[in-house]
Biotite code that builds the C-alpha atoms (Angstrom):
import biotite.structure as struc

atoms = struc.array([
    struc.Atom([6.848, 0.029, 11.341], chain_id="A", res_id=1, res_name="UNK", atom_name="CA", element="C"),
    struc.Atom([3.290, -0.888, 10.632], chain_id="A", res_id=2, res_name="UNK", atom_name="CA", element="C"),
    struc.Atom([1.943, -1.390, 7.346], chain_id="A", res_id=3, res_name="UNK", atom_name="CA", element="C"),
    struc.Atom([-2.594, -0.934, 7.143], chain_id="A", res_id=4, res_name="UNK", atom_name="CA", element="C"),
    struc.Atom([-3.938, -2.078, 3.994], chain_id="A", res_id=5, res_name="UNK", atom_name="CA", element="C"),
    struc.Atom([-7.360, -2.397, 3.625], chain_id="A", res_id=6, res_name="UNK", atom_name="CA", element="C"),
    struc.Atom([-7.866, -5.444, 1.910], chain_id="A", res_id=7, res_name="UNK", atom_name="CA", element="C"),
    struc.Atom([-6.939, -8.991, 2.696], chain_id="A", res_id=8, res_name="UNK", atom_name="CA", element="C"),
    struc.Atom([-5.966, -10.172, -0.808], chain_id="A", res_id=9, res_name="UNK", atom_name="CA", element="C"),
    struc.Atom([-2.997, -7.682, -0.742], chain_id="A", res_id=10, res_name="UNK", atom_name="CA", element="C"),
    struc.Atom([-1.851, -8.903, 2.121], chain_id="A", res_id=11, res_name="UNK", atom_name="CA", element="C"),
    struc.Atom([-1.562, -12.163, 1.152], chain_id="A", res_id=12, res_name="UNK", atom_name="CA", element="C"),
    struc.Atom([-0.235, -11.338, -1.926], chain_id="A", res_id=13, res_name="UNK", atom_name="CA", element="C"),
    struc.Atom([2.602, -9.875, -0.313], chain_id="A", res_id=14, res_name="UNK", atom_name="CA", element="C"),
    struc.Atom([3.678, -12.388, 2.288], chain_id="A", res_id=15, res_name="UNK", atom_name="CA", element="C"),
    struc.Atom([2.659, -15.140, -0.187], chain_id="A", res_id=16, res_name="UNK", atom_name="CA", element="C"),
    struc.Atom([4.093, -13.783, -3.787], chain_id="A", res_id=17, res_name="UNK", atom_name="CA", element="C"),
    struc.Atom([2.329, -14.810, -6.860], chain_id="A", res_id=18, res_name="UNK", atom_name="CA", element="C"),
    struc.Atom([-1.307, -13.594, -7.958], chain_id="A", res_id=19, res_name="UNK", atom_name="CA", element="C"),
    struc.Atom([-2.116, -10.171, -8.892], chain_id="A", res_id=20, res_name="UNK", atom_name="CA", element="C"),
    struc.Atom([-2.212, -8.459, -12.110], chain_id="A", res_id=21, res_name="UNK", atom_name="CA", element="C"),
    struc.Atom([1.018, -7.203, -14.483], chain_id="A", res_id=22, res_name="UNK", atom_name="CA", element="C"),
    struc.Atom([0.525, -3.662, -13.043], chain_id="A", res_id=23, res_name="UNK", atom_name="CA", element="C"),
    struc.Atom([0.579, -4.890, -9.756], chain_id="A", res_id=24, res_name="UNK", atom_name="CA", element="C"),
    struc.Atom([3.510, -6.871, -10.268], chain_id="A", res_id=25, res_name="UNK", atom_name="CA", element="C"),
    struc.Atom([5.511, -3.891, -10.011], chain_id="A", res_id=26, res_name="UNK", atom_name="CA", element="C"),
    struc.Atom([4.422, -2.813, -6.975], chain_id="A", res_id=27, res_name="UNK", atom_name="CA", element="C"),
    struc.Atom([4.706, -5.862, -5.147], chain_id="A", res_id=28, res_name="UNK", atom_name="CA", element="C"),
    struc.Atom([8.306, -6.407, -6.055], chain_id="A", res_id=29, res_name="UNK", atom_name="CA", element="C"),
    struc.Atom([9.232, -2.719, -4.878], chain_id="A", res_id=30, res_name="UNK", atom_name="CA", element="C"),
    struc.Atom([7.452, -3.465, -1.653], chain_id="A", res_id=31, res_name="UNK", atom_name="CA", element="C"),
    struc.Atom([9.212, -6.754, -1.252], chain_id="A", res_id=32, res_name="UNK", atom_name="CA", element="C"),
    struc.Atom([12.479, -5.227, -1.532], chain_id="A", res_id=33, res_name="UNK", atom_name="CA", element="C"),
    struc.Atom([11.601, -2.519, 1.194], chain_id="A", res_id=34, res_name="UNK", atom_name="CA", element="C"),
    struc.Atom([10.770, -5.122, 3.042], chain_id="A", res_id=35, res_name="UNK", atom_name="CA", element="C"),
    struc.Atom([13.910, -6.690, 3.056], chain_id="A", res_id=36, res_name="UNK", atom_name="CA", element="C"),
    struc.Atom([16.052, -3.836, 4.071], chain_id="A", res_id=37, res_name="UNK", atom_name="CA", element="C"),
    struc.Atom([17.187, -3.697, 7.701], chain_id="A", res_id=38, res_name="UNK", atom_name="CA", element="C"),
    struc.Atom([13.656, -2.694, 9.494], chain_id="A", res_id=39, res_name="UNK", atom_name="CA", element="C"),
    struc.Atom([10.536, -4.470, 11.524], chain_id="A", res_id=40, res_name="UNK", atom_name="CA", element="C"),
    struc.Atom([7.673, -4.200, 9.155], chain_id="A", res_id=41, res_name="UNK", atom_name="CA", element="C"),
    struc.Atom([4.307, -5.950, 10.487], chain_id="A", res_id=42, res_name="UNK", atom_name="CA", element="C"),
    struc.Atom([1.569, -6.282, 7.603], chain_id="A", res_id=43, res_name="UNK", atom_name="CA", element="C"),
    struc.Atom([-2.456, -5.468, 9.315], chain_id="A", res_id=44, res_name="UNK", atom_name="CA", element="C"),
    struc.Atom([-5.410, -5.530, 8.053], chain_id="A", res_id=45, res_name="UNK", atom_name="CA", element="C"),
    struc.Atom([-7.815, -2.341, 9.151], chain_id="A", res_id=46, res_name="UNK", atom_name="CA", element="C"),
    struc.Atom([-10.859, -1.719, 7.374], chain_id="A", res_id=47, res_name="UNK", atom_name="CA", element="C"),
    struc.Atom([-11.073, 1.015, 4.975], chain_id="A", res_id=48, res_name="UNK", atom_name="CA", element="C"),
    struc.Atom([-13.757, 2.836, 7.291], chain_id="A", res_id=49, res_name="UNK", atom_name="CA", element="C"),
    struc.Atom([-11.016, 2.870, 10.335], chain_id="A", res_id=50, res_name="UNK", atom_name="CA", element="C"),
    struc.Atom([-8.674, 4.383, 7.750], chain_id="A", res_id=51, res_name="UNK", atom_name="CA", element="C"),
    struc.Atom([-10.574, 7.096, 6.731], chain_id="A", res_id=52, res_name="UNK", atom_name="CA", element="C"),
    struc.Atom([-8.170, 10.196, 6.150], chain_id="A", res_id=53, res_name="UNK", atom_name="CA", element="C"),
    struc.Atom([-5.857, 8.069, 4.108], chain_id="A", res_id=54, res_name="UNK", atom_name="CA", element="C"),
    struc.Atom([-8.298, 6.279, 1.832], chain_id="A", res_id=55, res_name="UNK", atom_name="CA", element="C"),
    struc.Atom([-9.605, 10.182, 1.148], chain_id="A", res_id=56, res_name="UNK", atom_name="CA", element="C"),
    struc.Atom([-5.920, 11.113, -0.090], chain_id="A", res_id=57, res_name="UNK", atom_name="CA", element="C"),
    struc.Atom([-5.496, 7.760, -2.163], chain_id="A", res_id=58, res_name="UNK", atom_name="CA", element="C"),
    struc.Atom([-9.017, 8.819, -3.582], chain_id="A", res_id=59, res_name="UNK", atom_name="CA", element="C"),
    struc.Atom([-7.897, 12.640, -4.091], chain_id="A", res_id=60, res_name="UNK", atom_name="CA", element="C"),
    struc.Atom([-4.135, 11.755, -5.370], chain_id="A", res_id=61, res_name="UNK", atom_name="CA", element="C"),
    struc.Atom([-6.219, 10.198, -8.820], chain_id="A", res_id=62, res_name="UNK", atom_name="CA", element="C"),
    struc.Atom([-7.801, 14.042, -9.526], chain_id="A", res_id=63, res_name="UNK", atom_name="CA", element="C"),
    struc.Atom([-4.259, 15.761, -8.886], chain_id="A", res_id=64, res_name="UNK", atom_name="CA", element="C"),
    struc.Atom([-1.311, 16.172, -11.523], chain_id="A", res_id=65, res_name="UNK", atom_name="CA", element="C"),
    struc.Atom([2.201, 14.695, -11.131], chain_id="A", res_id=66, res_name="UNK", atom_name="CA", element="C"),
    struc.Atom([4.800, 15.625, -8.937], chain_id="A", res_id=67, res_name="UNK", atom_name="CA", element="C"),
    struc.Atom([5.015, 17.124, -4.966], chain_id="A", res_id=68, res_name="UNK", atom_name="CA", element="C"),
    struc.Atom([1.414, 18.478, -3.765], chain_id="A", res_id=69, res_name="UNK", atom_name="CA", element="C"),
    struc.Atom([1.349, 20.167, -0.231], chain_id="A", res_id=70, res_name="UNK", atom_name="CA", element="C"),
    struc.Atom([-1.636, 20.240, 1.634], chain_id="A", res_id=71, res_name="UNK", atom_name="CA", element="C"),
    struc.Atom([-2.239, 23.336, 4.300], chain_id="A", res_id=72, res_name="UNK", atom_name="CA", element="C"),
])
């Protein structure tokens, strides 16, 4: 499995622990344990631009009310 993030500092705070904010914090523990379950997970960076259809839905998913939304 692949992993694209867009930025560099995420990343690192992922293989490297530590910095971040308290929201964050959260998030970064979750991933960690995903990361240790029985899987090949490589972390790369892509730039946002190369990423475009996903960075779009992160963008749209702030707009859209909780729960399962299905796209056609």
């Amino acid at each position: 499995m692949e992993l694209c993030v867009d930025s560099d500092s995420v990343i690192s705070i992922i293989q490297n622990g530590g910095g971040g904010n308290v929201m964050g914090h959260k998030i970064v523990q979750r991933i960690h344990q995903m990361l240790r379950l029985n899987w090949e997970v490589r972390l790369k960076y892509i730039y946002r631009e190369e990423n475009y259809c996903a960075d779009g839905l992160a963008n749209m998913a702030f707009n859209l009310s909780e729960g399962i939304v299905l796209f056609d």
